[in-house]
N, C-alpha and C positions, 0 to 999 in steps of 0.2 A: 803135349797139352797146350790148349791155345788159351792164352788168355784175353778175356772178354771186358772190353773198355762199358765202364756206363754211361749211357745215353740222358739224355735228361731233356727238357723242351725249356726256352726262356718263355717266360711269363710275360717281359718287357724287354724294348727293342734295345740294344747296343746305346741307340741316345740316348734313349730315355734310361737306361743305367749309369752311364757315364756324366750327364748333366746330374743324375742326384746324389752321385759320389761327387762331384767339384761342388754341389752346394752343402753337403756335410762337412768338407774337408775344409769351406769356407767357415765354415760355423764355428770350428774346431780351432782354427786359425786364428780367429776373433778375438779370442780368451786369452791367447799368449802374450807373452809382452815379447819387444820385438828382442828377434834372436835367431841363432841358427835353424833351429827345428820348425818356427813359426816360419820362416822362408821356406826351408824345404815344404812346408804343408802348402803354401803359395801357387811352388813350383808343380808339385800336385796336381793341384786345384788351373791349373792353366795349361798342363798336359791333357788333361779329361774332358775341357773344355772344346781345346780345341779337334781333341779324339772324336768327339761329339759330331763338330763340326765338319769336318771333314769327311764324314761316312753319311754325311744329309744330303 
């Protein structure tokens, strides 16, 4: 029996997901007071960016 992966179509392009995941993740970031988790969300937020950017 073969099993059968699902397909699906993006609605929006790899940027356009990845810049509005680093500007949530900026949002999110905002609130924290500074601290481990609020850098991790940083670090995040400056992968995604530059994920972004480099596939432009």
């Amino acid at each position: 029996m073969v099993i059968k992966r699902r397909h699906f179509k993006q609605e929006h392009s790899l940027e356009e997901r990845l810049t509005e995941e680093a500007k949530s993740l900026r949002e999110e970031a905002s609130v924290l007071p500074a601290g481990m988790e609020k850098e991790q969300l940083l670090k995040r937020t400056r992968q995604a960016e530059t994920g972004a950017h480099m596939s432009a």
